[in-house]
Every structure is written in structure tokens, then in C-alpha cells.
KOLFIDREN-711697 format. One line per 2 residues: their letters; for each residue x, y, z of N, C-alpha, C, O, CB. Coordinates in pm, 1 decimal, m for minus. Glycine has a CB too. Layout:
# residues N
A	X,Y,Z,X,Y,Z,X,Y,Z,X,Y,Z,X,Y,Z | ...
//
This chain:
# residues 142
XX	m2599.2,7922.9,199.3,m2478.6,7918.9,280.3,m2396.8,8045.1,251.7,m2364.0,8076.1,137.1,m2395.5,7789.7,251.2 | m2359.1,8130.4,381.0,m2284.6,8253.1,375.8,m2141.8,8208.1,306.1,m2085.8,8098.5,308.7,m2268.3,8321.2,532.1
XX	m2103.1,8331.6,242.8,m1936.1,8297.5,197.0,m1845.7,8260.7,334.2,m1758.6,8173.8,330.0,m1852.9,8455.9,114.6 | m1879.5,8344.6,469.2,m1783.8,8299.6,562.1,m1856.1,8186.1,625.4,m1862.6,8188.8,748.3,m1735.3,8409.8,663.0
XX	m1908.1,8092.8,566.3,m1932.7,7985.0,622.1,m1875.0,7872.8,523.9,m1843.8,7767.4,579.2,m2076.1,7979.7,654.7 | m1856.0,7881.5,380.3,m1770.6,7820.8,334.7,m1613.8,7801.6,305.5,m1542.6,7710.0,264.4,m1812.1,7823.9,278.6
XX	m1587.4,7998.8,367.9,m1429.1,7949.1,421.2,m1451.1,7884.0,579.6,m1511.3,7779.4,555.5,m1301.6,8108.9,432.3 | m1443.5,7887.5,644.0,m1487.1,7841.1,779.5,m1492.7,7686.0,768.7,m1434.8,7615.4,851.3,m1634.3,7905.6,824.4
XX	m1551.8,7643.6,682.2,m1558.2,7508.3,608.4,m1451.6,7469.7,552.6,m1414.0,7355.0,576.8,m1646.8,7500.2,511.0 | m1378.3,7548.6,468.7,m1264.7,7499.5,406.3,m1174.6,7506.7,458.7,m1095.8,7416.6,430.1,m1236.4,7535.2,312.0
XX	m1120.0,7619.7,574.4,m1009.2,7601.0,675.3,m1019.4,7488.9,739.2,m923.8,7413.8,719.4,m999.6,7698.3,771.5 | m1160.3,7420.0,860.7,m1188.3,7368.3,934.1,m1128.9,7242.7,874.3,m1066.6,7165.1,946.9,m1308.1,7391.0,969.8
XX	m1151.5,7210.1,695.0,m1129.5,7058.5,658.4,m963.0,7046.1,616.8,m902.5,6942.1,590.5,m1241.1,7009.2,514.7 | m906.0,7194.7,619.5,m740.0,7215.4,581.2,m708.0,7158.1,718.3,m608.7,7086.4,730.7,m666.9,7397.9,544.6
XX	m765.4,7178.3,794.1,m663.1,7193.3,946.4,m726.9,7007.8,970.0,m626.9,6935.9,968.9,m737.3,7372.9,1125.1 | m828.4,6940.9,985.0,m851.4,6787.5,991.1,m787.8,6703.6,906.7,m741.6,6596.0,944.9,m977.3,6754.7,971.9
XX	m780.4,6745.4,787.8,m723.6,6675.2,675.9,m618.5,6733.4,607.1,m631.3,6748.1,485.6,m814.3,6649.7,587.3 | m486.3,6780.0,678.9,m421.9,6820.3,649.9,m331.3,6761.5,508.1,m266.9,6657.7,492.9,m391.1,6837.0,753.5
XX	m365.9,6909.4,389.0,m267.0,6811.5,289.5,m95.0,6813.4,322.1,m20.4,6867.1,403.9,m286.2,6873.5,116.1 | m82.8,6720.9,206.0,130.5,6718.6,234.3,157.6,6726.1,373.0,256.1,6789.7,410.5,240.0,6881.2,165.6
XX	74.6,6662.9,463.5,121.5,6662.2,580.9,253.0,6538.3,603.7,263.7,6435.6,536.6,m7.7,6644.9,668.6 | 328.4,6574.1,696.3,452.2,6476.3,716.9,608.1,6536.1,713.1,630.1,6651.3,750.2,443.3,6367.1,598.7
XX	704.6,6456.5,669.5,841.6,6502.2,633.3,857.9,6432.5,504.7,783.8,6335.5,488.8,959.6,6466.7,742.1 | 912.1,6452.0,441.7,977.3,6411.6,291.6,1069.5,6297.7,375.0,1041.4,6281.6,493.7,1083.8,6562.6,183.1
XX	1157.8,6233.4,327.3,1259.3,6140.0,366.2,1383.1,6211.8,327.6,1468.7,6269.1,394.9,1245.3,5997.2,299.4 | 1369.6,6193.9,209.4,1528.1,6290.1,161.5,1493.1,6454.3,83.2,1513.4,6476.6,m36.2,1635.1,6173.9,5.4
XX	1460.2,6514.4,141.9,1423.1,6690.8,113.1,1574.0,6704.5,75.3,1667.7,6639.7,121.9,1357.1,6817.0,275.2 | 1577.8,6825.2,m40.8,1656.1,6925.0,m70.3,1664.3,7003.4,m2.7,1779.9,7037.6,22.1,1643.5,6971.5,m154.7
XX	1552.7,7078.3,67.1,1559.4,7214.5,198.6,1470.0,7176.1,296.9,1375.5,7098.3,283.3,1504.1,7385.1,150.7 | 1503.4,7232.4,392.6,1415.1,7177.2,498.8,1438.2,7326.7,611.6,1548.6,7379.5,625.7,1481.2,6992.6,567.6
XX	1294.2,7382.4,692.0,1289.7,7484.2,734.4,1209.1,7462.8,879.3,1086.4,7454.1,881.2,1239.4,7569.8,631.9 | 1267.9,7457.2,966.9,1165.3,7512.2,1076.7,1095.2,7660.0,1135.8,1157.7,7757.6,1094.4,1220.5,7473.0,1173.1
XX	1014.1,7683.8,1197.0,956.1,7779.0,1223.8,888.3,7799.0,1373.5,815.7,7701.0,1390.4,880.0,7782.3,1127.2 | 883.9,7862.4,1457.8,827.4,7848.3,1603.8,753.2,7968.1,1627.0,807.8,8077.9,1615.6,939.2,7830.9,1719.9
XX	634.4,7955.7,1658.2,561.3,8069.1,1694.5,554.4,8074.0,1902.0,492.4,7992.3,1970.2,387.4,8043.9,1600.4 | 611.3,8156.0,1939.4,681.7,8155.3,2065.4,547.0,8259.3,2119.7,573.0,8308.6,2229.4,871.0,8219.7,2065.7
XX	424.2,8296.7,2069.8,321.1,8356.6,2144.6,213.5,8265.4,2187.8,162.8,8259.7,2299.9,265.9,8460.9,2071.4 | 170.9,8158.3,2029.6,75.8,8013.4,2114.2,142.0,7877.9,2108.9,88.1,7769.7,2132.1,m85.3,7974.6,2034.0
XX	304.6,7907.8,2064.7,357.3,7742.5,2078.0,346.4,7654.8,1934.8,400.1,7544.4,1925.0,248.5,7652.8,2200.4 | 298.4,7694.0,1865.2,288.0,7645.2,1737.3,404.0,7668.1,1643.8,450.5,7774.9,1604.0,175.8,7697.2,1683.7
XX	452.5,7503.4,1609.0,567.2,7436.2,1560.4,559.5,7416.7,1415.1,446.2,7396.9,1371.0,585.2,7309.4,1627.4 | 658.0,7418.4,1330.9,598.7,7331.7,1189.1,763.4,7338.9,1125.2,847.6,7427.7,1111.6,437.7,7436.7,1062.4
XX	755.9,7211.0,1099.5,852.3,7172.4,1011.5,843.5,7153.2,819.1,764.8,7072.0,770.3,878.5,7048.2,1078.2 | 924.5,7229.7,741.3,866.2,7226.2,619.3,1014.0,7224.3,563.5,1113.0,7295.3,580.7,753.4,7349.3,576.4
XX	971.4,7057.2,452.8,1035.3,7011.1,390.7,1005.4,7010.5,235.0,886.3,7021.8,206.1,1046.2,6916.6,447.9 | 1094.9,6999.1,130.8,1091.3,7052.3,9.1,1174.3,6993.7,m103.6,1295.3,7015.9,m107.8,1120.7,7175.4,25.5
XX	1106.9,6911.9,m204.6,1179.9,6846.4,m291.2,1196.8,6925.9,m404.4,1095.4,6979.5,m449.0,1129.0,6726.5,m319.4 | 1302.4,6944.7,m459.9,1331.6,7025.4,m583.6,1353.3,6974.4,m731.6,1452.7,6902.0,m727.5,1442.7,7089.1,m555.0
XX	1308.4,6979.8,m848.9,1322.8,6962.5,m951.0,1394.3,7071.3,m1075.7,1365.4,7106.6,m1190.0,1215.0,6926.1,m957.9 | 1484.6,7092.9,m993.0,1580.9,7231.9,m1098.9,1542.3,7352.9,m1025.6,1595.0,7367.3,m915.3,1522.5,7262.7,m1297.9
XX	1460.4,7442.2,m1066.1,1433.7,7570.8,m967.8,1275.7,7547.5,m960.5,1212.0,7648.5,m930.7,1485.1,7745.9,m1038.0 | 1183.1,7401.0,m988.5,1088.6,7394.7,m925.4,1043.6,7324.8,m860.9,1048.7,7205.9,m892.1,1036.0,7410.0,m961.3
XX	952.3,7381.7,m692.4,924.9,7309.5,m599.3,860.9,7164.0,m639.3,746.5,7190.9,m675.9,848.2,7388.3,m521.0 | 878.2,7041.1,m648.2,845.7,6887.4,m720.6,715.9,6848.3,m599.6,608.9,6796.3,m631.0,1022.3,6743.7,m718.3
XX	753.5,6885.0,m466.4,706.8,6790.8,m362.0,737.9,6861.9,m201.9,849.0,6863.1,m148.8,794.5,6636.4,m386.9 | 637.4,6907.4,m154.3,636.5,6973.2,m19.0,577.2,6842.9,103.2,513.9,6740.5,77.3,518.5,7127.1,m31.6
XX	612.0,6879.7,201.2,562.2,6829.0,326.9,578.1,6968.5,471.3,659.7,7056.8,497.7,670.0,6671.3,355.9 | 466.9,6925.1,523.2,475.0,7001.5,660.2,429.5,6957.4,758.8,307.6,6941.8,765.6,425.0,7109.7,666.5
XX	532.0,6915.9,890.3,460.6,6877.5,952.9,444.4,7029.8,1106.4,523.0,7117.7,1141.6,518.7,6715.4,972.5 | 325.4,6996.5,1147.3,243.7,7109.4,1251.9,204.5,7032.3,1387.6,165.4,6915.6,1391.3,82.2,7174.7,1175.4
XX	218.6,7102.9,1479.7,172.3,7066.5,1604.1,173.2,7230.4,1649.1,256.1,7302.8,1704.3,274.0,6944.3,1694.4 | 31.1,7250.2,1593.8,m6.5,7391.0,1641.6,m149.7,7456.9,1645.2,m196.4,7402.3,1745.2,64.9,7474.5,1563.7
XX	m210.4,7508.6,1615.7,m310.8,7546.6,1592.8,m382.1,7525.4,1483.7,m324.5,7505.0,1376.9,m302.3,7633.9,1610.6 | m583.1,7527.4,1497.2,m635.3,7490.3,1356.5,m549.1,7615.8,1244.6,m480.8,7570.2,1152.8,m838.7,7506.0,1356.6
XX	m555.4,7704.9,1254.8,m539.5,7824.7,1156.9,m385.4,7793.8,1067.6,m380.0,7825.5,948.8,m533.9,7989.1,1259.9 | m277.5,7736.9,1129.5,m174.1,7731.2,1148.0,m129.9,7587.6,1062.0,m41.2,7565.5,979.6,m157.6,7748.9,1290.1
XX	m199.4,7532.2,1101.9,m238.4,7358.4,1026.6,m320.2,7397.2,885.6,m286.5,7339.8,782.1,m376.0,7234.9,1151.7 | m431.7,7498.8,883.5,m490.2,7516.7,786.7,m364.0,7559.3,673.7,m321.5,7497.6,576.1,m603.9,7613.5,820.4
XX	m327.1,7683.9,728.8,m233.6,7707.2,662.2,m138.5,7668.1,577.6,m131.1,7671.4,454.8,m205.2,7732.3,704.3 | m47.0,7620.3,684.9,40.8,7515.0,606.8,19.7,7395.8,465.6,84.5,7354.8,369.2,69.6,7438.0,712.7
XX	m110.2,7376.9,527.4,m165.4,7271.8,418.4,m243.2,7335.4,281.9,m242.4,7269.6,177.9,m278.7,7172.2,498.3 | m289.4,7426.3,286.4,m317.7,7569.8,191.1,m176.4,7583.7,118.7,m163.6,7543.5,3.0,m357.3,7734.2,296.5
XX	m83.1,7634.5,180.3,56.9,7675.8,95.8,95.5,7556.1,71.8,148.4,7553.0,m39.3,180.2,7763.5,167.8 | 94.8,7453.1,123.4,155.5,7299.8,44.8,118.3,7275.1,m69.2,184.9,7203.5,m144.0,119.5,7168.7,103.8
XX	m35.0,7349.0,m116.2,m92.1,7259.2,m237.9,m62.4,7364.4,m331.4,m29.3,7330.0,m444.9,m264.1,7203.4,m237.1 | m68.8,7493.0,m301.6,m29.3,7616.7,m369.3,78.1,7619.9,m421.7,94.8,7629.6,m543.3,m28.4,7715.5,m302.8
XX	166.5,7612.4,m337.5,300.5,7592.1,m414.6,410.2,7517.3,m484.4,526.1,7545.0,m515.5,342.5,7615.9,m375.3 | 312.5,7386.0,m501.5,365.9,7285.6,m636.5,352.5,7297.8,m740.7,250.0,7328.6,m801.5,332.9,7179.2,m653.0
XX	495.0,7266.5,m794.0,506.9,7306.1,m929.8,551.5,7442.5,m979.7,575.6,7479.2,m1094.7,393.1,7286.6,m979.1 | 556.3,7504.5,m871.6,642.7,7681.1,m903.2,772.9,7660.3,m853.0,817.6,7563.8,m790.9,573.6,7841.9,m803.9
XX	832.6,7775.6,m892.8,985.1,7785.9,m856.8,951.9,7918.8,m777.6,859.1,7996.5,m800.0,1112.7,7797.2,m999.4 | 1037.3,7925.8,m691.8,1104.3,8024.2,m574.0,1065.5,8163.9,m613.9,995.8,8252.6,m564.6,1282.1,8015.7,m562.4
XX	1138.8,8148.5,m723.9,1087.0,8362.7,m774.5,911.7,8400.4,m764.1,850.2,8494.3,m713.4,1128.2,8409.2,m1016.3 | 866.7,8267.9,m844.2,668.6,8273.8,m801.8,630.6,8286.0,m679.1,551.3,8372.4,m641.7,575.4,8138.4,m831.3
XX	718.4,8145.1,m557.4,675.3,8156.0,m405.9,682.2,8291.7,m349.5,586.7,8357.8,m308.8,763.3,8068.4,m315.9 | 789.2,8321.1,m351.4,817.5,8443.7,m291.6,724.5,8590.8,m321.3,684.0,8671.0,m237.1,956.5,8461.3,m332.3
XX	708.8,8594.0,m455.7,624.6,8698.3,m505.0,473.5,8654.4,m405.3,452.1,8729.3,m310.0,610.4,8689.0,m700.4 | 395.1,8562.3,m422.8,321.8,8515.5,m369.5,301.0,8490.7,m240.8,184.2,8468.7,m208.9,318.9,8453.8,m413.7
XX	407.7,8487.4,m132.5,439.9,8512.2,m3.2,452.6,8634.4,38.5,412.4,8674.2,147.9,537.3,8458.5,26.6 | 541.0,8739.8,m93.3,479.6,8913.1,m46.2,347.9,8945.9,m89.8,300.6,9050.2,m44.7,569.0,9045.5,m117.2
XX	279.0,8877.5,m168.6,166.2,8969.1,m181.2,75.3,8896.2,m65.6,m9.8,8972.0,m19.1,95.0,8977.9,m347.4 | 76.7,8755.7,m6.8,m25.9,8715.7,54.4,4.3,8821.1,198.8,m88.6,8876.0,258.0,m29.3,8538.8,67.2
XX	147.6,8835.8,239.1,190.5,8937.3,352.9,114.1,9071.0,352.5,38.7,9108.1,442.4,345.1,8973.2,339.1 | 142.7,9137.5,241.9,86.0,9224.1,213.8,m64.3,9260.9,232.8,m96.5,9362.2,294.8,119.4,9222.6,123.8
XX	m160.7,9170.7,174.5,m285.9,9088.9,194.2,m274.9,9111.4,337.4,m272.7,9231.0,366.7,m292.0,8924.5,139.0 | m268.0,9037.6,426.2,m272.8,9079.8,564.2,m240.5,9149.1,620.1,m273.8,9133.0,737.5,m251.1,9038.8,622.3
XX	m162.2,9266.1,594.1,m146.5,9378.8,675.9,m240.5,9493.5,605.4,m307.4,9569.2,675.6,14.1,9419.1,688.2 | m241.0,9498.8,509.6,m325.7,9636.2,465.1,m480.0,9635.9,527.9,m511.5,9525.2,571.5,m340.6,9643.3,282.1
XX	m569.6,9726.4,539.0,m661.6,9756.2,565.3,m792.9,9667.3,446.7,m885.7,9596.3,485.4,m635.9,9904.8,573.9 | m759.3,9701.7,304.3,m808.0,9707.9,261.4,m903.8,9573.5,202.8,m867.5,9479.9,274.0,m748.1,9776.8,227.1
XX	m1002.9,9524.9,111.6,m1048.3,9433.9,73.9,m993.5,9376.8,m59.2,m1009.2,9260.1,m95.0,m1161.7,9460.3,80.5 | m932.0,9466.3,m123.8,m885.1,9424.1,m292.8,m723.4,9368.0,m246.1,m640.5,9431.5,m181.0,m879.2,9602.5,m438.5
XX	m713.4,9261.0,m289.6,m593.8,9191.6,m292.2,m595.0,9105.4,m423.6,m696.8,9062.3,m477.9,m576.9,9107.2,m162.2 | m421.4,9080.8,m480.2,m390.0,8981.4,m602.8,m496.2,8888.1,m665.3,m531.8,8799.3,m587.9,m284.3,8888.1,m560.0
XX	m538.2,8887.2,m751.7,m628.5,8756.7,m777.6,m573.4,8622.9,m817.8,m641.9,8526.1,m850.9,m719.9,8784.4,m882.8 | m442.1,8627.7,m811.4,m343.2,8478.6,m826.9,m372.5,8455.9,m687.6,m385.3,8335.7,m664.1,m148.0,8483.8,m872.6
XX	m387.5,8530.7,m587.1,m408.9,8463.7,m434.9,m552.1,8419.1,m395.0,m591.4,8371.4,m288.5,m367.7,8571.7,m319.7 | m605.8,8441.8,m486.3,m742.9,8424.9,m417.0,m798.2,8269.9,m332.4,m893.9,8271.0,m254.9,m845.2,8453.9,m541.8
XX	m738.7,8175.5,m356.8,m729.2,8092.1,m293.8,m701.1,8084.4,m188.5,m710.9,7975.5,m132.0,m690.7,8044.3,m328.3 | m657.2,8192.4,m124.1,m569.3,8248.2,2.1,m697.6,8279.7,96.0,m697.9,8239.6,212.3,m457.3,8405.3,m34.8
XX	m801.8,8349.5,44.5,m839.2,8446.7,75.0,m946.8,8403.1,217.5,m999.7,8481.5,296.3,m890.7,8513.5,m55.3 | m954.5,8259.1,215.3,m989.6,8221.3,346.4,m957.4,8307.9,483.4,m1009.1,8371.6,575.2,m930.7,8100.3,357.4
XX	m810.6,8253.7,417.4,m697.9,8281.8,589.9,m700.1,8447.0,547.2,m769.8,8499.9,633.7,m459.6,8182.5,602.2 | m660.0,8537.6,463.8,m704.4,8679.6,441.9,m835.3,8731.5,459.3,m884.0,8840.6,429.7,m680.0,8711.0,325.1
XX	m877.2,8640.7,508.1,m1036.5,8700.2,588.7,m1024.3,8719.9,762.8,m1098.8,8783.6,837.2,m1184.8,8556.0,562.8 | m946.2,8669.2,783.4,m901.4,8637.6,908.0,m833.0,8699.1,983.8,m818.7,8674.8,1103.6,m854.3,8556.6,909.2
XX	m758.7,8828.7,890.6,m649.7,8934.3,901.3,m692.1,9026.9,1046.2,m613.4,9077.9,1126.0,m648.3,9038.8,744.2 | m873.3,9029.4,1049.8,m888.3,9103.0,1189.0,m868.3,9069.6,1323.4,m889.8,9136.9,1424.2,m992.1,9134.8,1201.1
XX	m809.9,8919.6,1306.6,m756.8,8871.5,1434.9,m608.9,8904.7,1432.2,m518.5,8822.0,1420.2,m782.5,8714.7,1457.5 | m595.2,9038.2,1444.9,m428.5,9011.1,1478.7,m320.7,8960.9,1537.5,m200.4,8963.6,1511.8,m392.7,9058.7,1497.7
XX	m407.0,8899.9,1647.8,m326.4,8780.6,1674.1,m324.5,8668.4,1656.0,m317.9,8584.0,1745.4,m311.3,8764.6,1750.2 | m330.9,8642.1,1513.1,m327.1,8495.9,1433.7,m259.1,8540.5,1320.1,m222.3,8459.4,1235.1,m479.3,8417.7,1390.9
XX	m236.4,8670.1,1308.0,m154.3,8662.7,1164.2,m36.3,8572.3,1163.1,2.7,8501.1,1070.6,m95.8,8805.6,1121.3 | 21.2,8590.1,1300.1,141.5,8468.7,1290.9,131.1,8312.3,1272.0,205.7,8236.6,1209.8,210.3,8470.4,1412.9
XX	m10.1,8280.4,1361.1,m17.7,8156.4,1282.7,m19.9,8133.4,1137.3,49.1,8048.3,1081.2,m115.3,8103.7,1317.3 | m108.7,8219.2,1074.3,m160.7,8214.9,921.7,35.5,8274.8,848.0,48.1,8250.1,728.0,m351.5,8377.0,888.2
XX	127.0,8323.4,897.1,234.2,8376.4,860.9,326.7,8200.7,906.6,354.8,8149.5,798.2,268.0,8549.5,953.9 | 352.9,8149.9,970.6,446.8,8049.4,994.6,487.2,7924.1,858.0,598.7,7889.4,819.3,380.8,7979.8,1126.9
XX	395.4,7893.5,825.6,448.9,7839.1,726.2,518.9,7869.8,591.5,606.7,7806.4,532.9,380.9,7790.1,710.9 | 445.4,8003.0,553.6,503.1,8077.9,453.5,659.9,8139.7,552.3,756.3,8166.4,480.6,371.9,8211.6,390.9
XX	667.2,8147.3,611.3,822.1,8221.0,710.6,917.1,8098.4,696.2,1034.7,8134.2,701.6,794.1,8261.1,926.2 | 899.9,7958.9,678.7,914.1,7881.3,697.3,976.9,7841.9,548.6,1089.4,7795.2,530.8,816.8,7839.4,763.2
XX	872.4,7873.3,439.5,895.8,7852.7,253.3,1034.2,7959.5,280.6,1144.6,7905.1,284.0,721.7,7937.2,101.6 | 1027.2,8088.7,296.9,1106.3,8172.1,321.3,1240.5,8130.0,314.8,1319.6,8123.1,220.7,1075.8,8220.1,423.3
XX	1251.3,8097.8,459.6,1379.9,8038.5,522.9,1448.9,7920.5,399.0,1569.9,7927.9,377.3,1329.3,7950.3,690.3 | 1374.6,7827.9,331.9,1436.3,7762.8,250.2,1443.8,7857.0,140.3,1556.3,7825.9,101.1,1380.8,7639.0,226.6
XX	1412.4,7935.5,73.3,1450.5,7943.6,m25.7,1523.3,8086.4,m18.0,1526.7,8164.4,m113.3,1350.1,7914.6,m114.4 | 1572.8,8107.1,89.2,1692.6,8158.2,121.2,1773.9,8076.6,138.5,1876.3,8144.8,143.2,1696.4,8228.3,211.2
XX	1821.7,7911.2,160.4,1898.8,7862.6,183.1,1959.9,7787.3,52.7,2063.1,7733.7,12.4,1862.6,7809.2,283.1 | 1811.7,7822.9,9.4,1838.2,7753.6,m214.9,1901.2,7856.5,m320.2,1929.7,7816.9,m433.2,1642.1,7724.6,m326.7
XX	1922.9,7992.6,m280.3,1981.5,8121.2,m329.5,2135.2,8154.8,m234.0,2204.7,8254.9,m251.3,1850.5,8252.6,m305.3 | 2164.2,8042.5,m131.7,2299.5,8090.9,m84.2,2396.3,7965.5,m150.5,2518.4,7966.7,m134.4,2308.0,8107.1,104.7
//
């Protein structure tokens, strides 16, 4: 089995079996996000334990890549605090815009949806949920 057949596999089962899918009930931050080129929605909610993320939810009505996504950064980012997300949200950004093949090895888990970078028009799907972490934890630093 090719390597891009086992990400292909592992997106395909992110986006069916979406983890932390849903809303929290009572979130500390809560972020929406709209991708206004294929319509893809996602709501991301966020329980806090001092300055670390305790408990994520997202809910998506959007695309597989987009659903994959979200549910990828849900499992990723429990148990860190904001200064980690964020570092980890510029380097996965980063990761998708550069040309190149060498990216962070704290992301490598990523590296599904960073295979994917030659569809440029999906970076925004694979970008919405992390835009989304963003938005809250700009709202947890004001």
C-alpha cells in the first residue's frame, strides 16, 4: 500500500467519522468560520482548563477535506495551551504555502492534509478550522 493511499485512507475515515464532532454545551470560546468559495461552514467550540485547551468540538457542514480537517485539529490540539496552538497553526500555514517537502516534525500528523497543498483551491478548506482555533484564541488574549 502506497503512502498516498494511506493518507487518502486516513482523511477519507477523518471526514466519515468525524472526531469531537458537535458543540460543547457550555464552551469558554466559541468561533465560527465560512468559506464563501465552496460554502463550507464550521462552528468550533472550546473548553478551557487555565491556559489549556480541556475539550474541543466542531461542528462542519462542508466538504470531505474540511471535515477531515477539523477533526485532525480537534484531536491535535488537546491538552495544549494557545501559545503551542498557534505556533502549530503558523507552522502548519506555513507547511502549505511553501513549495517545499521538509516541514516541522511536531506536525507530522498534519502531513496528510500538507500533501494536498497542490490543490490550491482547498487550502481554504484544509485552513478553516485552524482560522476558526485562531479567532478564539484571540478572543482568550482580549
Amino acid at each position: 500500500m502506497s503512502t498516498n493511499s494511506i493518507y487518502r485512507d486516513l482523511l477519507l475515515d477523518h471526514a466519515r467519522y468525524p472526531k469531537n464532532s458537535g458543540y460543547l454545551e457550555h464552551p469558554d470560546l466559541k468561533a465560527s468560520a465560512f468559506n464563501p468559495l465552496c460554502g463550507d461552514e464550521l462552528e468550533l467550540t472550546l473548553a478551557l482548563s487555565g491556559e489549556i485547551i480541556h475539550d474541543c468540538r466542531a461542528q462542519v457542514r462542508g466538504c470531505t477535506i474540511c471535515i477531515a480537517s477539523a477533526s485532525m485539529m480537534s484531536e491535535f490540539i488537546l491538552e495544549k495551551t494557545f501559545s503551542e496552538v498557534l505556533q502549530i497553526s503558523k507552522e502548519f500555514n506555513k507547511s502549505l504555502r511553501k513549495d517545499t517537502e521538509d516541514f516541522p516534525e511536531n506536525i507530522e500528523s498534519l502531513r496528510p492534509l500538507i500533501d494536498l497543498k497542490p490543490h490550491r483551491s482547498r487550502i481554504k478548506c484544509m485552513r478553516l478550522a485552524w482560522d476558526a482555533l485562531e479567532d478564539c484564541a484571540a478572543q482568550h488574549h482580549t
